[in-house]
PDB file of N, CA, C and O in Angstrom:
ATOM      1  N   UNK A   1    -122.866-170.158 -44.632  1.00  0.00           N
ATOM      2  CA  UNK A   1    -123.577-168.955 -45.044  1.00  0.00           C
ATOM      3  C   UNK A   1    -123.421-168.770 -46.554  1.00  0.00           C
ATOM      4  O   UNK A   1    -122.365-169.128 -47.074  1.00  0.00           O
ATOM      5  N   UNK A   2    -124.479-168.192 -47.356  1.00  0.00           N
ATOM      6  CA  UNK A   2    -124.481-168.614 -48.931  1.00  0.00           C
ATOM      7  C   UNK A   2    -123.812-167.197 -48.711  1.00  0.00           C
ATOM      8  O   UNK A   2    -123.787-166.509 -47.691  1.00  0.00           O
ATOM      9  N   UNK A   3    -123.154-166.909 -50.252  1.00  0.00           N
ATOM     10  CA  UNK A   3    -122.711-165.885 -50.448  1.00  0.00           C
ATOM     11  C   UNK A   3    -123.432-165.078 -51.501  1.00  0.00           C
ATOM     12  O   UNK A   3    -123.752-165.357 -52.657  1.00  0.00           O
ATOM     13  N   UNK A   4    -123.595-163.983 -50.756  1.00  0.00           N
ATOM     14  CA  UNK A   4    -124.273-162.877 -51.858  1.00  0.00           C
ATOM     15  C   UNK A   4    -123.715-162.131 -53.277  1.00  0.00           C
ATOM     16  O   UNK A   4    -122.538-161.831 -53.475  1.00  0.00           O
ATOM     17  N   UNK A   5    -124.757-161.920 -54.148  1.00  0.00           N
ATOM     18  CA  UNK A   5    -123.893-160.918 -55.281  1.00  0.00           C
ATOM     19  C   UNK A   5    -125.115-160.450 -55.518  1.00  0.00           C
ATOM     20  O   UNK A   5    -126.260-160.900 -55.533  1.00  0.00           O
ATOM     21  N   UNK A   6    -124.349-158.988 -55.780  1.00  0.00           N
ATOM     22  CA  UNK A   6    -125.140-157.606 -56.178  1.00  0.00           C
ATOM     23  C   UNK A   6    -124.525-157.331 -57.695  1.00  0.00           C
ATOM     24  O   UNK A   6    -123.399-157.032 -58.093  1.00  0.00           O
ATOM     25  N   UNK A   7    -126.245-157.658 -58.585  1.00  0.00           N
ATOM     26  CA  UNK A   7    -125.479-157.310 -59.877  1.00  0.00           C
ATOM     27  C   UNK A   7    -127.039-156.468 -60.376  1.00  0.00           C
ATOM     28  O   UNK A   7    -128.071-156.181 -59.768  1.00  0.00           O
ATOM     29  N   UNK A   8    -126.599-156.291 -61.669  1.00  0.00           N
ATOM     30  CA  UNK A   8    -127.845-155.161 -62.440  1.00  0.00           C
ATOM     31  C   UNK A   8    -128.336-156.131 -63.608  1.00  0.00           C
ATOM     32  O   UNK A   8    -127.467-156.918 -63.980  1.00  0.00           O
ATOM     33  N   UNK A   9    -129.401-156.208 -64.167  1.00  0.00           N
ATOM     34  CA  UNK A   9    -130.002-156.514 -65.118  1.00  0.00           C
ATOM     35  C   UNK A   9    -131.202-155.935 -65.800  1.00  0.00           C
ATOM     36  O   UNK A   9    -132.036-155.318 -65.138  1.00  0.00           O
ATOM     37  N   UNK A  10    -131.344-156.122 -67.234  1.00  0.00           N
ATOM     38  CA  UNK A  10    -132.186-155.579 -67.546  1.00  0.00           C
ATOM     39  C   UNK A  10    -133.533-156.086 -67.336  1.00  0.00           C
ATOM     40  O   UNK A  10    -133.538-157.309 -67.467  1.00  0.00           O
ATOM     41  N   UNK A  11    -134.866-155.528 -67.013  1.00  0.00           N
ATOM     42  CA  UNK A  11    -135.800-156.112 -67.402  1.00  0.00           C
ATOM     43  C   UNK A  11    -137.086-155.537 -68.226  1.00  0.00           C
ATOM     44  O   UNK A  11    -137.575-154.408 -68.213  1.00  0.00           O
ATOM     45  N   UNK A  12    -137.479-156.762 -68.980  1.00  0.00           N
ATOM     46  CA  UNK A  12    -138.541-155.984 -69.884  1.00  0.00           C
ATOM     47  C   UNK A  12    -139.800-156.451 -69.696  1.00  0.00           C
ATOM     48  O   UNK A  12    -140.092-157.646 -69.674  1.00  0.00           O
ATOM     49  N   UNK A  13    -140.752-155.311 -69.523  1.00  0.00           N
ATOM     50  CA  UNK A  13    -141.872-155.494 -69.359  1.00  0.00           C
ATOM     51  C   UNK A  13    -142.703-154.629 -71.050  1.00  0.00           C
ATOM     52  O   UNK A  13    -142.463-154.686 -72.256  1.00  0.00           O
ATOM     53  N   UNK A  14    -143.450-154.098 -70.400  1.00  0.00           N
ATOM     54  CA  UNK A  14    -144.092-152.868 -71.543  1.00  0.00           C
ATOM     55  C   UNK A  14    -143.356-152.000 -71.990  1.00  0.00           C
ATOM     56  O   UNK A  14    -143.576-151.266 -72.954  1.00  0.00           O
ATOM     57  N   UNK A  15    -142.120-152.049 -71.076  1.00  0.00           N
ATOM     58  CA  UNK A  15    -140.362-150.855 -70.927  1.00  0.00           C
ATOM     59  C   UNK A  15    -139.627-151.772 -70.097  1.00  0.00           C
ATOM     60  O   UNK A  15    -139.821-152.732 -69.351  1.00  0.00           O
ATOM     61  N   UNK A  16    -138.596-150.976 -70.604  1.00  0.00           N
ATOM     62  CA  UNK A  16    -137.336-151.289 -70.558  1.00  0.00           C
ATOM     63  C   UNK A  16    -137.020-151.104 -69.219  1.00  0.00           C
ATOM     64  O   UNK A  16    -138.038-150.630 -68.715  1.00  0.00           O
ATOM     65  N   UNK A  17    -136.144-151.221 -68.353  1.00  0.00           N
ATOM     66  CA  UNK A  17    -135.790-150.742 -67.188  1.00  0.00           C
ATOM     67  C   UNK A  17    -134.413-151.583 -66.480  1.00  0.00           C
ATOM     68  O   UNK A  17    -134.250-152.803 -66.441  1.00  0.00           O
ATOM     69  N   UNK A  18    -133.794-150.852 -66.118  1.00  0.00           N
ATOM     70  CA  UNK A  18    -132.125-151.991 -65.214  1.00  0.00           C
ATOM     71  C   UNK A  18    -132.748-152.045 -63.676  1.00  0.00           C
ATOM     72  O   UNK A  18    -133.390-151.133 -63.154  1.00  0.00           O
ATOM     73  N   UNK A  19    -132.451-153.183 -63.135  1.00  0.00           N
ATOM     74  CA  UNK A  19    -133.076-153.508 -61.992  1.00  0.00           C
ATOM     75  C   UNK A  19    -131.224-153.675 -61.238  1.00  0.00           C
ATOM     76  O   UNK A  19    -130.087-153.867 -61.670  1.00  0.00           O
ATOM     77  N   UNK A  20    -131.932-153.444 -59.864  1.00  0.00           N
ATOM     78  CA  UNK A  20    -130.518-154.206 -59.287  1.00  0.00           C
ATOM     79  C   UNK A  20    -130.965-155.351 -58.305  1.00  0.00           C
ATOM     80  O   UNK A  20    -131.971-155.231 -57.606  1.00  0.00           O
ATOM     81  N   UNK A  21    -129.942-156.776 -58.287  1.00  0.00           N
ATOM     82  CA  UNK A  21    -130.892-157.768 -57.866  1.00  0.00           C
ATOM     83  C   UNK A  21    -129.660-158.288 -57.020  1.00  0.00           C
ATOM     84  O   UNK A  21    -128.484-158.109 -57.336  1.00  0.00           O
ATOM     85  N   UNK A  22    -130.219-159.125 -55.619  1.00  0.00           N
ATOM     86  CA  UNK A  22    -128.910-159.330 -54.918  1.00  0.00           C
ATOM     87  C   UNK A  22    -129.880-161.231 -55.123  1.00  0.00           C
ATOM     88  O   UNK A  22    -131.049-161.570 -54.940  1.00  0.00           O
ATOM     89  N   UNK A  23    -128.671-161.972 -55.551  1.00  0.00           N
ATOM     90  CA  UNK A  23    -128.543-163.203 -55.319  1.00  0.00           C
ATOM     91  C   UNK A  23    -127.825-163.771 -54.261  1.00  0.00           C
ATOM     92  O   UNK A  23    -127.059-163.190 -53.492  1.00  0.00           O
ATOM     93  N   UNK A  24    -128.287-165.538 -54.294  1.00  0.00           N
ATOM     94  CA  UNK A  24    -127.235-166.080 -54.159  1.00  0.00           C
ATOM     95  C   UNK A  24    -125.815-166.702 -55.186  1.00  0.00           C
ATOM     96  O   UNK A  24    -126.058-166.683 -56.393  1.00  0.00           O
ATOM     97  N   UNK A  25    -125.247-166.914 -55.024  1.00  0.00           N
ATOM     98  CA  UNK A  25    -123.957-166.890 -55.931  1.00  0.00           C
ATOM     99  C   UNK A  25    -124.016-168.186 -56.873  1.00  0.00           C
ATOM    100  O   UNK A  25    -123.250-168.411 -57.810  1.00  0.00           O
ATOM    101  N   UNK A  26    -125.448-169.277 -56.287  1.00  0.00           N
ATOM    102  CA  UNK A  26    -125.471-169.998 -57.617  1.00  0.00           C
ATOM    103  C   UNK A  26    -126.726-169.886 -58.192  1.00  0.00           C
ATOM    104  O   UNK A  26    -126.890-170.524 -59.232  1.00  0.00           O
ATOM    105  N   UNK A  27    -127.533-169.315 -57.823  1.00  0.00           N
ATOM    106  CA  UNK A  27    -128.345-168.126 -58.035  1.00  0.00           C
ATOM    107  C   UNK A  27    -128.148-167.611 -59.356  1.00  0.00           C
ATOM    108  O   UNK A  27    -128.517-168.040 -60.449  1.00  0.00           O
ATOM    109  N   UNK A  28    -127.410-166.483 -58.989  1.00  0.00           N
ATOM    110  CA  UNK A  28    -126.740-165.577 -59.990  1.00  0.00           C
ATOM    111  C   UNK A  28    -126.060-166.537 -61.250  1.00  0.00           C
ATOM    112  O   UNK A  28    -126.373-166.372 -62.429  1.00  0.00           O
ATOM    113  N   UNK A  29    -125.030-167.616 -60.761  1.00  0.00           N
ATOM    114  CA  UNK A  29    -124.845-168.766 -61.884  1.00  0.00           C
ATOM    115  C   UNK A  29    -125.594-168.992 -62.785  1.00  0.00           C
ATOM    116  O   UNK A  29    -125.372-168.625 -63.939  1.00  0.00           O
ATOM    117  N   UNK A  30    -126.474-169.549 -62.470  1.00  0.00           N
ATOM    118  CA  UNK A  30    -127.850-170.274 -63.392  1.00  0.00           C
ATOM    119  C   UNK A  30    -128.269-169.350 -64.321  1.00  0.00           C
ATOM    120  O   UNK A  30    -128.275-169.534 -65.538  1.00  0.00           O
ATOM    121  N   UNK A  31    -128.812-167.814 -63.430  1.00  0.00           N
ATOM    122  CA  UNK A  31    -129.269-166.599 -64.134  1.00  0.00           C
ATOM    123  C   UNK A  31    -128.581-166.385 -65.322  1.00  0.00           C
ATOM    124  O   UNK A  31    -129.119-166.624 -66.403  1.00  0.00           O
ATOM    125  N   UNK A  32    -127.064-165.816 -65.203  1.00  0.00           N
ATOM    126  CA  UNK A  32    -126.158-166.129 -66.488  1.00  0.00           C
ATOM    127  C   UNK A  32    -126.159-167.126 -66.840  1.00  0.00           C
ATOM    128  O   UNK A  32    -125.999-166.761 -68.005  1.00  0.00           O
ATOM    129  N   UNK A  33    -126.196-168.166 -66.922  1.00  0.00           N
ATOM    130  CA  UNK A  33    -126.097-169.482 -67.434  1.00  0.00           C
ATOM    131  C   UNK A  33    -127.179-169.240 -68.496  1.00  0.00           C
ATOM    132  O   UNK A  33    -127.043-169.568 -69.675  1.00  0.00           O
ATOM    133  N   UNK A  34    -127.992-168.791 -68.113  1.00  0.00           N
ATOM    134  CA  UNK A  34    -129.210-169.046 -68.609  1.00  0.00           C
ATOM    135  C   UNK A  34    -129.600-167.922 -69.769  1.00  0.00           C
ATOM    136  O   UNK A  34    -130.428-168.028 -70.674  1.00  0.00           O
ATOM    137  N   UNK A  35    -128.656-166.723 -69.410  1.00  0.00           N
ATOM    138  CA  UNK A  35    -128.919-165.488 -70.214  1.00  0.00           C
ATOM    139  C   UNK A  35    -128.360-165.564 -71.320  1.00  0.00           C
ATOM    140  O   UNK A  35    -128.869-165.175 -72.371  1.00  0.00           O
ATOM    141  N   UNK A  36    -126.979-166.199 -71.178  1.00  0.00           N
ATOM    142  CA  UNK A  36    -125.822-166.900 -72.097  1.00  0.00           C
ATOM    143  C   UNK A  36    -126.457-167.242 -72.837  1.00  0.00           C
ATOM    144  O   UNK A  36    -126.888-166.477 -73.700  1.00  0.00           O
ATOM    145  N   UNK A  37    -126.778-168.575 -72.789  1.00  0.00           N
ATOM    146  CA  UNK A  37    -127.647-169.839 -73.109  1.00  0.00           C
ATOM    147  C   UNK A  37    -128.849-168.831 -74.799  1.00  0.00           C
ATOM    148  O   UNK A  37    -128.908-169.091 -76.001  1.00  0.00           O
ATOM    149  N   UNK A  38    -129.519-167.777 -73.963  1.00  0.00           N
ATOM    150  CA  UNK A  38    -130.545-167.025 -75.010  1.00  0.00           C
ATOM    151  C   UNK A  38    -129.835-166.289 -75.863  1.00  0.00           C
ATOM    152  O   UNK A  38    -130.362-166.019 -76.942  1.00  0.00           O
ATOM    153  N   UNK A  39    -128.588-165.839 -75.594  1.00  0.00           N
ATOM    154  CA  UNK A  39    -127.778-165.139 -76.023  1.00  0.00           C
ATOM    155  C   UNK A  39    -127.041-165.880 -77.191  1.00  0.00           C
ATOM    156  O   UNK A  39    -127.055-165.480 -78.355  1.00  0.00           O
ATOM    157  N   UNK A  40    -126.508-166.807 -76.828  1.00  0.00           N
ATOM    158  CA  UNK A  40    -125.785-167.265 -77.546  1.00  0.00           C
ATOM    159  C   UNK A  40    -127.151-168.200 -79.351  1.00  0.00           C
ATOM    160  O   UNK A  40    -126.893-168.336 -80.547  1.00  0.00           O
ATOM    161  N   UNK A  41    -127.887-168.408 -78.867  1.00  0.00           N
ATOM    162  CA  UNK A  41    -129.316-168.689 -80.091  1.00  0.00           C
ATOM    163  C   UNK A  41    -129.480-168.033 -80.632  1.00  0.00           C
ATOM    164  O   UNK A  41    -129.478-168.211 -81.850  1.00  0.00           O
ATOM    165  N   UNK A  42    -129.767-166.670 -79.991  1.00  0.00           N
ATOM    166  CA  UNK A  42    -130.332-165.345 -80.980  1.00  0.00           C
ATOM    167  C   UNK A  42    -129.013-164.805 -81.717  1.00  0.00           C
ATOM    168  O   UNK A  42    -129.076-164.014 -82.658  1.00  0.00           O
ATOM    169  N   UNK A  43    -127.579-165.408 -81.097  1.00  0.00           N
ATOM    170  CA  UNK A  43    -126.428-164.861 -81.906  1.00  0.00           C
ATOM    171  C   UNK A  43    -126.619-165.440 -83.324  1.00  0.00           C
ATOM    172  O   UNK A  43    -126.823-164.683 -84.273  1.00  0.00           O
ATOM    173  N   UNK A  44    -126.554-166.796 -83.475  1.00  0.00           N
ATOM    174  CA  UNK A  44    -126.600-167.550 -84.254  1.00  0.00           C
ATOM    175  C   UNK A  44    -127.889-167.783 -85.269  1.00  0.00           C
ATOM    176  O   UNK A  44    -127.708-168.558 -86.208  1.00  0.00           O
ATOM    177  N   UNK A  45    -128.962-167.255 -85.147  1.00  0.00           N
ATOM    178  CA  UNK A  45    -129.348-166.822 -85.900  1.00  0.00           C
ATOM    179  C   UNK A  45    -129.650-165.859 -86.217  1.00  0.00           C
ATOM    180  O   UNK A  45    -130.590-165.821 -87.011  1.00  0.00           O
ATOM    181  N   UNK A  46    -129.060-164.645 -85.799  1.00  0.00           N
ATOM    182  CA  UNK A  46    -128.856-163.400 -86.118  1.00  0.00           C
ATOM    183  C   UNK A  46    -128.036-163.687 -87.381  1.00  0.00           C
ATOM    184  O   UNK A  46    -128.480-163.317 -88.468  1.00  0.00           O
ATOM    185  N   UNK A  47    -126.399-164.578 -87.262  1.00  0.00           N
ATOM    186  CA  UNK A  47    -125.625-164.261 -87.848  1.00  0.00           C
ATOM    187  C   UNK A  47    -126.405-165.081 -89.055  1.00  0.00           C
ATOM    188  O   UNK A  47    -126.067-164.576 -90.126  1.00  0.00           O
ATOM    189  N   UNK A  48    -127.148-165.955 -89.209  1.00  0.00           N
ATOM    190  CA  UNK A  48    -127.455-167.084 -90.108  1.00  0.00           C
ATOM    191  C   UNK A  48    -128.289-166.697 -90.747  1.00  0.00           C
ATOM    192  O   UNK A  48    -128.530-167.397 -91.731  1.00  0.00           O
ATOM    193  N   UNK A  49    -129.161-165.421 -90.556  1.00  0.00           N
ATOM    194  CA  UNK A  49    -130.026-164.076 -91.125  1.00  0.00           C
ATOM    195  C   UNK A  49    -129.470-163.874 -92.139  1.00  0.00           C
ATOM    196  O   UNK A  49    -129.577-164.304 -93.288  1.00  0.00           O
ATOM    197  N   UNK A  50    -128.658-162.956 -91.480  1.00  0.00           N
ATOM    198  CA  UNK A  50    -127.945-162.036 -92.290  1.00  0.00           C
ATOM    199  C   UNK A  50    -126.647-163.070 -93.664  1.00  0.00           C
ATOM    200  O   UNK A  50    -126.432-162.441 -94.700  1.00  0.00           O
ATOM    201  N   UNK A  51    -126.369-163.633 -93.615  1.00  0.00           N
ATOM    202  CA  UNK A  51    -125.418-164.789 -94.604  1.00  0.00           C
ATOM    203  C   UNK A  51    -126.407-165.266 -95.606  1.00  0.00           C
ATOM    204  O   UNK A  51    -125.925-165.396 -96.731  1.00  0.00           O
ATOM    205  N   UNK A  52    -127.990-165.636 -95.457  1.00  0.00           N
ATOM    206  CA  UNK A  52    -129.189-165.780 -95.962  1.00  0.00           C
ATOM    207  C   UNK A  52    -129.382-164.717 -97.043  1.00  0.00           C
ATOM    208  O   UNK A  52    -129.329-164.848 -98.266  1.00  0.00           O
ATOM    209  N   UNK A  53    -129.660-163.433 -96.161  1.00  0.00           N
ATOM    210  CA  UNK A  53    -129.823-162.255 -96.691  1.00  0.00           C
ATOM    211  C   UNK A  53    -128.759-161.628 -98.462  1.00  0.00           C
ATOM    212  O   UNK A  53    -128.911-161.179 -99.598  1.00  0.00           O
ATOM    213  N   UNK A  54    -127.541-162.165 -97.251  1.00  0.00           N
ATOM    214  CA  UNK A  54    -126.290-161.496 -98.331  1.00  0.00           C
ATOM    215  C   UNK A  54    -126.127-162.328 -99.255  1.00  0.00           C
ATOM    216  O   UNK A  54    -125.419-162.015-100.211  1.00  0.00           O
ATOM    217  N   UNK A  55    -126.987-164.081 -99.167  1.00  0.00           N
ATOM    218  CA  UNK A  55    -126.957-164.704-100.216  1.00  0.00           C
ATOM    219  C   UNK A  55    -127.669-164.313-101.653  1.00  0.00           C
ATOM    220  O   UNK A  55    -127.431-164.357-102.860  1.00  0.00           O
ATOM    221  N   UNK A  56    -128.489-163.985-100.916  1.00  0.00           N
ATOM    222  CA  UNK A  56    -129.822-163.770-102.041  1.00  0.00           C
ATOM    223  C   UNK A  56    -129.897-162.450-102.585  1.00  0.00           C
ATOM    224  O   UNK A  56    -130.530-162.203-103.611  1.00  0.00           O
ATOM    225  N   UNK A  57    -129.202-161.507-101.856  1.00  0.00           N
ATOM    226  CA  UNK A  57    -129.041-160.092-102.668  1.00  0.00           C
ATOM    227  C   UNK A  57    -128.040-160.483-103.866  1.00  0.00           C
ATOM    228  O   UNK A  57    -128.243-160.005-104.983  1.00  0.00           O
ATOM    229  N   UNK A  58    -127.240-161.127-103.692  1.00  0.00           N
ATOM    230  CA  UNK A  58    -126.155-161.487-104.639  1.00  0.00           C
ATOM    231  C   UNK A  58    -126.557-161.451-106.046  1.00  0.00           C
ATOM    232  O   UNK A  58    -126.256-160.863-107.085  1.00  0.00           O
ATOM    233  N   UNK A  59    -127.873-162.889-105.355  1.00  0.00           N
ATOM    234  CA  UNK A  59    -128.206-163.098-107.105  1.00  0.00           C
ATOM    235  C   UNK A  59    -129.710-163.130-107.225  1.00  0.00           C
ATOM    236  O   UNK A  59    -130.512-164.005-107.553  1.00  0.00           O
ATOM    237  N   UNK A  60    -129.847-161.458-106.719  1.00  0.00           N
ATOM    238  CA  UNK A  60    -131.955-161.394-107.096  1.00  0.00           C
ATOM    239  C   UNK A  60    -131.505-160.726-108.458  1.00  0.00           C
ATOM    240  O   UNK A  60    -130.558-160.000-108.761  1.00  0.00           O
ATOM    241  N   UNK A  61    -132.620-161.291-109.186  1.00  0.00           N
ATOM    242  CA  UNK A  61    -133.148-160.937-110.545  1.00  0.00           C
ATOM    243  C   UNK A  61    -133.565-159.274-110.453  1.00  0.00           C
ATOM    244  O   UNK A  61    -134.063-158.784-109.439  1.00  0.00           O
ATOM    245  N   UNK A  62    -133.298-158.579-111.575  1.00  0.00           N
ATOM    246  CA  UNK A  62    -133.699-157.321-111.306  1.00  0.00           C
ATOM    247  C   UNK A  62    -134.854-156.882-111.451  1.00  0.00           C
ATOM    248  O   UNK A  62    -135.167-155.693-111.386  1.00  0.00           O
ATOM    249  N   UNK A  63    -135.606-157.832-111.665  1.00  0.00           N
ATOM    250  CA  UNK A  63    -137.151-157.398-111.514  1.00  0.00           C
ATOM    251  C   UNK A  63    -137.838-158.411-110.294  1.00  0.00           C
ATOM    252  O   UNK A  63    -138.848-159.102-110.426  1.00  0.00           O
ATOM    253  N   UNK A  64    -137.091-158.299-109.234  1.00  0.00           N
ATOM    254  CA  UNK A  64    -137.362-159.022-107.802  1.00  0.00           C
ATOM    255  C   UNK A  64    -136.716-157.915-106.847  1.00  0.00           C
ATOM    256  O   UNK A  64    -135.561-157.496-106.775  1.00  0.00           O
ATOM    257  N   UNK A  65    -138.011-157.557-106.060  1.00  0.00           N
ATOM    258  CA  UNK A  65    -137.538-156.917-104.443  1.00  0.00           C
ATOM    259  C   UNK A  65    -137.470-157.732-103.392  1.00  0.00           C
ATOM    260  O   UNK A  65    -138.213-158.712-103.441  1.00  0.00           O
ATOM    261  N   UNK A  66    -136.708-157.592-102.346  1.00  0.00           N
ATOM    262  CA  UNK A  66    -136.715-158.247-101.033  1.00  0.00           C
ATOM    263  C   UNK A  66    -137.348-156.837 -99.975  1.00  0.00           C
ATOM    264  O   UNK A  66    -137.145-155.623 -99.955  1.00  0.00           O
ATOM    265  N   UNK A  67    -138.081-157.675 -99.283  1.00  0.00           N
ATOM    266  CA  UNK A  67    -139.444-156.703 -98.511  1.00  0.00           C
ATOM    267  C   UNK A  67    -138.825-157.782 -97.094  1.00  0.00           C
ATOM    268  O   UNK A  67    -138.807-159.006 -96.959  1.00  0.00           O
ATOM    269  N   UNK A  68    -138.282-156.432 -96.034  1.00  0.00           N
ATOM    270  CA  UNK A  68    -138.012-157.224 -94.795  1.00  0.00           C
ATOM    271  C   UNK A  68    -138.833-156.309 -93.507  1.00  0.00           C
ATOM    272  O   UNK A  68    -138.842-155.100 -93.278  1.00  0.00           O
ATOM    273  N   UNK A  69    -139.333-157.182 -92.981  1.00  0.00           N
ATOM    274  CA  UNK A  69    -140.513-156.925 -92.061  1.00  0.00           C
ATOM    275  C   UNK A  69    -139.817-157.197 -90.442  1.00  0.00           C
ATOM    276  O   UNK A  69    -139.021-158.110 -90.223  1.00  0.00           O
ATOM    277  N   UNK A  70    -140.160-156.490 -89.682  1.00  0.00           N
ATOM    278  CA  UNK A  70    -139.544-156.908 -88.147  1.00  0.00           C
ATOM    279  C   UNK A  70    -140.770-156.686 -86.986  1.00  0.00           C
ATOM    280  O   UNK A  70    -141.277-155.612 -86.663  1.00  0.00           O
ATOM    281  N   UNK A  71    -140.974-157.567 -86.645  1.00  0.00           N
ATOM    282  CA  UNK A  71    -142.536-157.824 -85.678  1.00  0.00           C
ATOM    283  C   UNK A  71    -141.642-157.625 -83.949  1.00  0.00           C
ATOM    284  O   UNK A  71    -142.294-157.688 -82.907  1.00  0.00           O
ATOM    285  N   UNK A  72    -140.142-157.396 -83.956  1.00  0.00           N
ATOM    286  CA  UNK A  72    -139.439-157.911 -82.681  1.00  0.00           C
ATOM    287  C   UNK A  72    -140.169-157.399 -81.477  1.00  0.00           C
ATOM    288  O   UNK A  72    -140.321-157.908 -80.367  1.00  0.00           O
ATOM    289  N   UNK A  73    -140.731-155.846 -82.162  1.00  0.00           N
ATOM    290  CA  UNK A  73    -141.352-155.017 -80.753  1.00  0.00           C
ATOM    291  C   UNK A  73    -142.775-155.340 -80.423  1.00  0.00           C
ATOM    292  O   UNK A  73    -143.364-154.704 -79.550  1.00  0.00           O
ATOM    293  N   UNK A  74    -143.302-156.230 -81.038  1.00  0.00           N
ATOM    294  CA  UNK A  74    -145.172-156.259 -81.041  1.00  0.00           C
ATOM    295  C   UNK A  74    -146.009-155.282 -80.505  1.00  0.00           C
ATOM    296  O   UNK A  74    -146.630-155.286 -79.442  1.00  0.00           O
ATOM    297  N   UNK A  75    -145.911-154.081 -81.770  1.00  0.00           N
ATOM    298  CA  UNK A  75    -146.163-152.756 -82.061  1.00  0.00           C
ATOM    299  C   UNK A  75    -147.825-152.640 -82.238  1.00  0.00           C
ATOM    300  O   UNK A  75    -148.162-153.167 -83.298  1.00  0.00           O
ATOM    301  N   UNK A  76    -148.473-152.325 -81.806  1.00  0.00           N
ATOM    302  CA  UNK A  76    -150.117-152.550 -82.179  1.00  0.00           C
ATOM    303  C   UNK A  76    -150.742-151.490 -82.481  1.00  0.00           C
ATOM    304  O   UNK A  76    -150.619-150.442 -81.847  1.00  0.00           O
ATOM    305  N   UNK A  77    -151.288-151.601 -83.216  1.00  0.00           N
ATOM    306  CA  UNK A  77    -152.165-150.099 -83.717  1.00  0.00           C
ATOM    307  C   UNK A  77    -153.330-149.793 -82.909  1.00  0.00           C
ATOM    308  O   UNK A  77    -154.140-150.699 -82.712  1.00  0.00           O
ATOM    309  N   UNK A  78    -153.556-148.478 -82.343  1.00  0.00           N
ATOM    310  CA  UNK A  78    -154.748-148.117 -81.189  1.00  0.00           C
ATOM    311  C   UNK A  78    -155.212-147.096 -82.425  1.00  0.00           C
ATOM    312  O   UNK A  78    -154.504-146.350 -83.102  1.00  0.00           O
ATOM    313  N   UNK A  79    -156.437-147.292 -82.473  1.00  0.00           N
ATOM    314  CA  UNK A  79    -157.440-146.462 -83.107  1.00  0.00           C
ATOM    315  C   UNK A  79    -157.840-144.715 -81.667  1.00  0.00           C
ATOM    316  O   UNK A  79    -158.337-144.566 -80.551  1.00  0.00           O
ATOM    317  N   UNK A  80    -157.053-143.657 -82.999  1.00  0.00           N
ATOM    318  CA  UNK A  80    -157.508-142.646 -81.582  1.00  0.00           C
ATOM    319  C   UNK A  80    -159.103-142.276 -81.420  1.00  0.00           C
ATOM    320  O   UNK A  80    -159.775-142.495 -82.427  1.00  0.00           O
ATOM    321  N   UNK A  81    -159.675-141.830 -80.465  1.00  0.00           N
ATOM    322  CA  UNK A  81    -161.176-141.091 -80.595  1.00  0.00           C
ATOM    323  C   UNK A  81    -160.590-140.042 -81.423  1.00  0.00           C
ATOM    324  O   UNK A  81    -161.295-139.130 -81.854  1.00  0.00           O
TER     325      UNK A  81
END
């Protein structure tokens, strides 16, 4: 008999929302395995951002701006009536 686990996760659609999901136990493995796995990429270049960032503030010229833009939410503009 496989063994079950009852755990919570997030999921994203158009929103946000915590689901609760019952696996099987290698199931659930893989799932983390796998969440890890995204987790651990976006760490690393999160951190490899920001070291970039703190490079170049160091030594911008004072007649140079840095203009930082973030698309993460794909925000769209609706024209109202």
């Amino acid at each position: 008999m496989d063994e079950k686990v009852t755990f919570q996760m997030w999921n994203s659609t158009d929103r946000t929302s915590m689901s609760t999901l019952v696996d099987t136990l290698e199931e659930f493995i893989d799932t983390l395995c796998n969440k890890i796995d995204a987790l651990t990429n976006h760490s690393f270049i999160a951190k490899s951002q920001s070291a970039q960032l703190k490079k170049i503030k160091e030594g911008l010229p004072a007649d140079t701006a840095i203009v930082i833009m973030n698309f993460a939410e794909n925000y769209q503009y609706v024209i109202q009536d």
